[in-house]
Every structure is written in C-alpha cells, then in structure tokens.
N, C-alpha and C positions, 0 to 999 in steps of 0.2 A: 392605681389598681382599679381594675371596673367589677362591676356587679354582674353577674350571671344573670340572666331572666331563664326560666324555663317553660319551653314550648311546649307544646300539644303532644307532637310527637317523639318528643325524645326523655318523654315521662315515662319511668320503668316502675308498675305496680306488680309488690310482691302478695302475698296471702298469709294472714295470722288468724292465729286462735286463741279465742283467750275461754278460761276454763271460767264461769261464773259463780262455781260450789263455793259458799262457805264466803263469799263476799256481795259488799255492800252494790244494792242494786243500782245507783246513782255516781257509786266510781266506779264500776265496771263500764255503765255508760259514758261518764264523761271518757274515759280512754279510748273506747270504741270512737267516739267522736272528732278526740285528736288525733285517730289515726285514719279515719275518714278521709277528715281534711286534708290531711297531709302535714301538720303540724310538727312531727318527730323527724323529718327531714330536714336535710342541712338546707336543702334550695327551695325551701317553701314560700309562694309566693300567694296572696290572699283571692286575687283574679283571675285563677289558675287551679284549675282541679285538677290539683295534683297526688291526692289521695291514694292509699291502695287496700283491699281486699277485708273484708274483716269477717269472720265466726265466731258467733257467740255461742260455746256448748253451754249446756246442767242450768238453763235460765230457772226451772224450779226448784233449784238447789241456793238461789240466790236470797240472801235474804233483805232485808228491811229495820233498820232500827227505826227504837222507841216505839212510839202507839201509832206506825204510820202505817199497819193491816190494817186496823179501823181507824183512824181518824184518816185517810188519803182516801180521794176517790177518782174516780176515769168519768169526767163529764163532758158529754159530747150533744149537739142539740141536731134532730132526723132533719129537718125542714120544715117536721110542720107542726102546727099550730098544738104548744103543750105537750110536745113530746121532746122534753130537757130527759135525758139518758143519764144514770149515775148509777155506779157499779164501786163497791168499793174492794179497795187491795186486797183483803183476805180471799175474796172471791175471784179476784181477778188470775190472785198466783194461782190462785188450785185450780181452774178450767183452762185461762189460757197465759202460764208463765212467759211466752217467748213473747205474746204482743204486748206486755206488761213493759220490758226491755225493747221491746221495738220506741215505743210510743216514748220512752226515756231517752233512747238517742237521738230519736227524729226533734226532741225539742232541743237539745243542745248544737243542733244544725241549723247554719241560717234559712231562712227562707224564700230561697232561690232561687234560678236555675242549677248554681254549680252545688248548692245542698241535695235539690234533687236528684241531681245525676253522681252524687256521691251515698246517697239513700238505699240507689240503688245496689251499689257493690257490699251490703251489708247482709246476710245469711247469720237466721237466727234460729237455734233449736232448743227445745224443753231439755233434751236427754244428752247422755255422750254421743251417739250416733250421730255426723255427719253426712252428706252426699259430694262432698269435696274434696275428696281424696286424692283424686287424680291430679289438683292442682296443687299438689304437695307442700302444706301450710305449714308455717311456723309458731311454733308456741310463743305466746308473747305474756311474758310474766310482770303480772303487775305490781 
C-alpha cells in the first residue's frame, strides 16, 4: 500500500463557523487552530498547508475560567526604550474581544511561513454578524 502525499493544488478548503458564546476562550482557540492547520483531515500532511477556512463569531460572549480577567495579561514591548505595554483581560474582552481570540490562535500556530499563510484564512468577530455568507460556511460544533 503507499501513502498519499497532498499537493498544492489538489487541496480542497471548505469554510466553518464555530459559535464562541458560552465557551472556553483557549478551546475555542485550540480548534480553530487544528482546523487551520489542517489537522481533522484524513490527508494531513505537516509540510503542507493544508488548512481550510475558519470564523469565529460572539468572541465577547466567550469566556475565561478562574482569576484569568485579572490575573492574565496581553504584554507586548513598542520598540522603544520603556515602553513594555500590558493590558489585562478584563479590559481586553470588553474593548477588543475578537483580538483577544485572535492573539490566542496565532500562538497555538507555528511560526512560519505555512502558520502565516494559515493566519491568514482566519476571520474573527465580537458579534453574530458575519461578512461571509456568500462562501457558505459550515457550522463546526465543538
């Protein structure tokens, strides 16, 4: 029997949705993540972006166990000299819920080329409202 390798081009990427209300912000991530990659297909190969489509709706419906609104925080450093940035989660869900979920899938992606270009098929929004309609997505239940 031999192995299948999958090409470039004979990659078929579908479009999911997965609803965030009411779940954990870190497993809604890690899913988004494995299906980024391509991970829930049968022909997944690791050298191979083989990924497809992902939307994340209601990201400020999502919540956070334990003390991790205040004790987590988003630390990020500008360039220069004393300006270390630090914003903590409580503040982060209420102004900006959707890069709070961004910033949570982008770490569970390597950091690559094929992360990045897997990065990019990710559409992320605070509310139900999507702009993706037209590419007729699938609800993906977690």
């Amino acid at each position: 029997m031999s192995t299948t390798m999958p090409k470039v081009g004979e990659i078929s990427r579908k479009w999911y949705i997965i609803d965030a209300a009411g779940q954990p912000l870190g497993r809604t991530a890690a899913k988004a993540a494995a299906i980024l990659r391509g991970k829930h297909k049968v022909d997944y190969t690791p050298n191979v972006d083989c990924g497809d489509h992902v939307i994340i709706i209601n990201c400020a419906k999502a919540v956070l166990t334990g003390k991790k609104l205040d004790q987590k925080f988003e630390i990020w450093h500008t360039g220069w000299i004393g300006h270390l940035k630090k914003v903590s989660y409580r503040d982060l869900m209420e102004k900006k819920p959707e890069h709070a979920m961004f910033i949570a899938v982008q770490g569970m992606i390597p950091s690559n080329h094929l992360g990045r270009a897997s990065m990019k098929r990710l559409r992320v929004y605070a509310g139900e409202d999507h702009k993706n309609q037209a590419q007729k997505p699938e609800l993906y239940t977690l």
